[in-house]
C-alpha positions in Angstrom: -10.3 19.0 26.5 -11.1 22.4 24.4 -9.6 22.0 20.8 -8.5 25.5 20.1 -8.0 27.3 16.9 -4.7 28.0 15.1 -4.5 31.7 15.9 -5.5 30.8 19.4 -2.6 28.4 19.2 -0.3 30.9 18.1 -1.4 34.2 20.0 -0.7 32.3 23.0 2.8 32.3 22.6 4.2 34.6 19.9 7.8 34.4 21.0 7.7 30.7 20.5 6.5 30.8 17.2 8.8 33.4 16.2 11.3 31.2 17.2 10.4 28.4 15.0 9.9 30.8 12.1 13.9 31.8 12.5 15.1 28.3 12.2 13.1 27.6 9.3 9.9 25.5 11.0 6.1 25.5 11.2 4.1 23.6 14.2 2.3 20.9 12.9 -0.3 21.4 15.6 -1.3 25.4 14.2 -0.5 24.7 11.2 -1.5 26.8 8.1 -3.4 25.8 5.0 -1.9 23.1 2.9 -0.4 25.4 -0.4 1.1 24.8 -3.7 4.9 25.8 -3.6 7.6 27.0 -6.4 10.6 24.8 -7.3 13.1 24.6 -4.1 16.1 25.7 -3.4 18.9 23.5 -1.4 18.8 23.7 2.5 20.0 21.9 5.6 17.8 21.9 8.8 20.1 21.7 11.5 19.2 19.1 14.0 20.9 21.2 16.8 18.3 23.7 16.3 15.7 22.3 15.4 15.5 19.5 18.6 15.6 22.6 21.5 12.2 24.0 20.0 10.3 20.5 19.5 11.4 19.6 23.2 10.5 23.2 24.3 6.5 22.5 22.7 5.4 20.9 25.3 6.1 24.5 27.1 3.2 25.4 25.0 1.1 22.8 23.7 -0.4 19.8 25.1 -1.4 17.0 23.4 -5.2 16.8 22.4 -5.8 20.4 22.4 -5.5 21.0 18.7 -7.3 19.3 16.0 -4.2 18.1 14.4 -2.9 16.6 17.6 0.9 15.9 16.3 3.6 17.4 18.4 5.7 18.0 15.1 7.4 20.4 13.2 7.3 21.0 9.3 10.7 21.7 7.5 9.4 25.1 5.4 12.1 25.5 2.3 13.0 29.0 2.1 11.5 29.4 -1.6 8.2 28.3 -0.7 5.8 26.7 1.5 7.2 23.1 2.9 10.1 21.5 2.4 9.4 20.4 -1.3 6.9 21.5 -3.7 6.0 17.6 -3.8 6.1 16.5 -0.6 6.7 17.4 3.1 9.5 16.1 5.8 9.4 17.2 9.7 10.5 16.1 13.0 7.8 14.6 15.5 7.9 13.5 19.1 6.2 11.5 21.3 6.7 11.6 25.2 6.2 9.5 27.6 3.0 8.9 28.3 1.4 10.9 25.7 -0.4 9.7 22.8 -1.4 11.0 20.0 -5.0 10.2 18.5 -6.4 8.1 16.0 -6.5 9.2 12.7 -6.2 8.3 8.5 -6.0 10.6 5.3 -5.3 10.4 1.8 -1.6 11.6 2.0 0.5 8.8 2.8 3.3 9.4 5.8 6.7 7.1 5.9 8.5 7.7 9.0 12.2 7.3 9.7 12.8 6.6 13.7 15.6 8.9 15.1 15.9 7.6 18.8 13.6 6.7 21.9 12.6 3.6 23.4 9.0 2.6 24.2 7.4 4.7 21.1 5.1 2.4 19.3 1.8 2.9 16.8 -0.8 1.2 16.0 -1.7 1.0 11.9 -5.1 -0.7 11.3 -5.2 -2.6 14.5 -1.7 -4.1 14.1 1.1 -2.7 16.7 4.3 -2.1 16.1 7.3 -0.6 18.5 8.9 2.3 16.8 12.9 1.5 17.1 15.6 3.5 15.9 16.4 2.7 12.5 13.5 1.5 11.4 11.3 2.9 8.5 7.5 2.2 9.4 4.6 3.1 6.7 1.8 4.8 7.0 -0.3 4.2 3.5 -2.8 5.8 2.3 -6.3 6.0 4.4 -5.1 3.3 6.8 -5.8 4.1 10.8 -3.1 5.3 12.8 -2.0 6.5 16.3 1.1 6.9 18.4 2.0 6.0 22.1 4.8 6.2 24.3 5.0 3.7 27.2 8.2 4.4 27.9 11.1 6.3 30.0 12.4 8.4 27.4 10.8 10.5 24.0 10.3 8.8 20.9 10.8 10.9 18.1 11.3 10.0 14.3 11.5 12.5 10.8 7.9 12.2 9.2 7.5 12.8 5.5 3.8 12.7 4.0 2.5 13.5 0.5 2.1 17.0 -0.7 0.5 16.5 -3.9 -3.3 16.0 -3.0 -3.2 19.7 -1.9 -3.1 20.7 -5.3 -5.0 17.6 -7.1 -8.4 18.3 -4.6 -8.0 14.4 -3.4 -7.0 15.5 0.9 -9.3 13.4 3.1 -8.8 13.0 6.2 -11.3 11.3 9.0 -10.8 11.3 12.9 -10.8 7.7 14.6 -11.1 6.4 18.3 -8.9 8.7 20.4 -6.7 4.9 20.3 -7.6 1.6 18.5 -7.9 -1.5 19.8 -4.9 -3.5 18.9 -6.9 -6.7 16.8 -3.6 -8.3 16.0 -2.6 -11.4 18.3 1.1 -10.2 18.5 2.6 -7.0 18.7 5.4 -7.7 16.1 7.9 -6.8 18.4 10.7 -7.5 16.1 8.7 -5.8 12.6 6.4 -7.3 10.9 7.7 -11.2 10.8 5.1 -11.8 8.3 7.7 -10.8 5.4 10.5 -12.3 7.4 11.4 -15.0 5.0 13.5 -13.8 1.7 11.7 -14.4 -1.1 8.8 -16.0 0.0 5.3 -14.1 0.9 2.2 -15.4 3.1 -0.7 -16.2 1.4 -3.0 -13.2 1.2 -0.2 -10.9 1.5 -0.8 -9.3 -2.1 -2.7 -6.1 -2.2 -4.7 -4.2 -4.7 -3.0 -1.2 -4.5 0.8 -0.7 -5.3 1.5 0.4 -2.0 3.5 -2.3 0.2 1.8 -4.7 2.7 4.8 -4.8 5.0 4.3 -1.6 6.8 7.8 -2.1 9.1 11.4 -2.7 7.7 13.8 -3.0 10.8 16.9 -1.2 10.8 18.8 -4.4 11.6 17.7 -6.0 8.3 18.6 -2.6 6.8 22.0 -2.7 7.8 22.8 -5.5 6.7 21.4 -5.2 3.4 23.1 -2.0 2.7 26.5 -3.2 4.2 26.6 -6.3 2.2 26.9 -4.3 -0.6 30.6 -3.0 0.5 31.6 -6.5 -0.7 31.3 -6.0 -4.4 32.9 -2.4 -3.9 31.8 1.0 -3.7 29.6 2.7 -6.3 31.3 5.9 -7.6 27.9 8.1 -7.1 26.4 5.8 -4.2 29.0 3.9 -2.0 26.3 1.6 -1.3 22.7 2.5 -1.2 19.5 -0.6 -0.9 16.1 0.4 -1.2 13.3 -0.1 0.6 11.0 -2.3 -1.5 7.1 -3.8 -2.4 7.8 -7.6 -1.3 5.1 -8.2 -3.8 6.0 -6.1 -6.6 9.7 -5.5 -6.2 8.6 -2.2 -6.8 8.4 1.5 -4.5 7.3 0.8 -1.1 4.8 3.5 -1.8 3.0 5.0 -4.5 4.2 7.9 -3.7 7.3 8.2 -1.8 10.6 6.5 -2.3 13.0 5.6 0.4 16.8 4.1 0.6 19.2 3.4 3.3 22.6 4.9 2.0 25.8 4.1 3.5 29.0 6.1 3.0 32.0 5.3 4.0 34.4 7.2 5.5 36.5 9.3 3.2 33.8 8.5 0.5 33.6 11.6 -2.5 30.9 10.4 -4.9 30.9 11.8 -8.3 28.4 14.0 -9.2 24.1 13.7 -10.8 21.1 15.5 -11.4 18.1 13.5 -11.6 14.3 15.4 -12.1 13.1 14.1 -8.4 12.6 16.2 -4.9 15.0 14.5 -2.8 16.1 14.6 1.1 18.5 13.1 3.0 18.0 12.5 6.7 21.5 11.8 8.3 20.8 8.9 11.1 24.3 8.6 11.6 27.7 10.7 10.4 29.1 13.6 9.5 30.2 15.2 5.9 29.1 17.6 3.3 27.4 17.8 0.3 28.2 19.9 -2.9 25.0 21.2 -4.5 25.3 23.4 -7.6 29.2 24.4 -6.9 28.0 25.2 -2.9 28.9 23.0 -0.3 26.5 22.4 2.7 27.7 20.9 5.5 25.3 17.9 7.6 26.3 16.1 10.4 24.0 13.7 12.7 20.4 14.7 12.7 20.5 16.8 10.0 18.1 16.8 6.7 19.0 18.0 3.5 16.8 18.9 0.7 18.3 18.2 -3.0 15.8 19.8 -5.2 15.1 18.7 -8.9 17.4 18.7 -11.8 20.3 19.9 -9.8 24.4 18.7 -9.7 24.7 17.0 -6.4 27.6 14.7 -4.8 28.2 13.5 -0.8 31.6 13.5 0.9 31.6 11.6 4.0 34.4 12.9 7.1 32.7 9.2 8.9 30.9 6.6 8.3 27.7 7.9 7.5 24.3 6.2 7.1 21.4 8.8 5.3 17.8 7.9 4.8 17.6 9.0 1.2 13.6 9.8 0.8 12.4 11.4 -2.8 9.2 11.6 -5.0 10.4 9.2 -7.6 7.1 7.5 -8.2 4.9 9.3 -9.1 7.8 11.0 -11.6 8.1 7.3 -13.0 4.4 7.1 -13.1 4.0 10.3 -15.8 7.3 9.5 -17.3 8.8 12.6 -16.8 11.8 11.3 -14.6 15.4 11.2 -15.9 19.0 11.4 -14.9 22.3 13.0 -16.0 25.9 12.0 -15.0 28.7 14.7 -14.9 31.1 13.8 -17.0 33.5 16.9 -16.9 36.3 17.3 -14.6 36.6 13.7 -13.5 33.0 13.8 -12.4 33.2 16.5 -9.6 31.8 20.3 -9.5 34.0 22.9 -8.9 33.2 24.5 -5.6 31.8 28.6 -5.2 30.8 28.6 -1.8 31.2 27.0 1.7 27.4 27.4 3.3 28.3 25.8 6.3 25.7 26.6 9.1 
């Protein structure tokens, strides 16, 4: 197949692209150079928008015909290019029978699945089905690709490094259209490797800080963050686990942060401002969140971006789960991050504005 050009890409369907450009998107097969971004300003990417378009690509683009050969779209922040100056978050898909080719850059990717059934990749050699719920890695310079041998589309929110744009450290290297799975078992259930709680196999350490368990099921996740509930809610949390290094107890990336947060219903957290990029991915619910006095509403599929040093605090209408992603490490790393409570008027902003979309 011809790989064709961005501005072929795009001149063959303007109305399309003007489309995405309205609802605050950008295809990640035409997409533009990779570019340094001001600070960020708060948004919600509405899921009911944003879905139509990505199922309407394959109007316009088939797999393979673009170098980047992702049928995805970047979240672009209204103050600047992507949806964070640090890092960027978009929605891919997968159909069935499509696959998506082999490939590994610097950038690391960490990718929250939304819904499907029969999505899997393959990461190194080792396969693993993409379920919703589950948070699977994709670490720096390791070998990836994507499959669907399913009845239904596959599609999860993708969030990869920003950074090396700016630093002059983006590599990337094109692989085997798909790898050879080298692994004996396809890990159906995640990677049972790191099954057992507080034990590791032997050669699991690595010399990076990145985390050799590349899968965390939902259904561990759940469980985890609902066993908090027992010791009560957390006034700015409800109840919020992250997702860890077995090894180091540390980041599951270098890079990237990620938590599972669960609010219950009713749930009004009081109100922080902490010095990281955040966003919040809503796998399940429906509520609001109050950012600097404005309140923007979210409700299933949704993601918000919190950006740096500003007043936040959720209100949940249902239970709500969030995939709570941010830039943390590499804030830790310079020693630059820090956090501040509210402390006037019981904790809670006072509210200037309703933005619901």
């Amino acid at each position: 197949m011809t790989i064709l050009d961005r501005t072929a890409l795009l001149n063959r369907s303007p109305d399309y692209y003007a489309r995405l450009a309205s609802i605050g998107v950008e295809p990640l097969w035409a997409m533009g150079p990779w570019k340094a971004a001001g600070p960020a300003r708060p948004y919600v990417w509405k899921f009911k928008e944003v879905m139509p378009a990505l199922e309407d690509s394959r109007q316009v683009y088939t797999m393979g015909e673009a170098e980047e050969d992702r049928r995805g779209l970047n979240y672009m922040n209204p103050n600047g290019w992507g949806s964070a100056p640090t890092y960027l978050a978009g929605i891919q898909m997968i159909f069935p029978g499509e696959s998506a080719a082999a490939h590994r850059h610097t950038s690391t990717a960490c990718r929250f699945i939304m819904s499907g059934d029969g999505g899997f990749t393959v990461q190194d050699g080792q396969r693993f089905k993409m379920e919703p719920g589950d948070l699977i890695l994709t670490t720096n310079w390791i070998l990836h690709d994507h499959g669907n041998d399913g009845k239904e589309p596959t599609v999860w929110m993708d969030y990869t490094d920003k950074m090396y744009s700016t630093w002059g450290g983006l590599f990337r290297e094109e692989g085997d259209q798909i790898q050879e799975v080298s692994w004996k078992h396809h890990m159906p259930e995640g990677n049972m490797r790191f099954a057992a709680s507080g034990m590791l196999p032997v050669g699991a350490r690595s010399p990076t800080t990145n985390s050799p368990q590349l899968l965390y099921p939902w259904a561990q996740a759940e469980a985890s963050v609902r066993s908090l509930l027992r010791m009560g809610e957390d006034p700015y949390d409800c109840a919020m686990a992250e997702y860890v290094n077995p090894v180091t107890g540390g980041h599951c990336t270098s890079s990237q942060a990620h938590y599972l947060q669960l609010l219950t219903k009713g749930f009004h957290g009081k109100a922080r401002r902490r010095t990281e990029n955040a966003h919040c991915f809503i796998f399940k619910g429906s509520g609001k969140t109050i950012i600097e006095g404005r309140e923007y509403r979210w409700e299933t599929g949704d993601t918000l971006m919190i950006p740096s040093w500003s007043w936040y605090e959720h209100v949940a209408d249902e239970e709500t789960f969030i995939n709570y992603s941010s830039d943390l490490p590499g804030r830790e790393a310079f020693g630059i991050h820090r956090e501040e409570l509210l402390m006037e008027n019981g904790g809670h902003q006072k509210v200037t504005a309703d933005l619901a979309a």
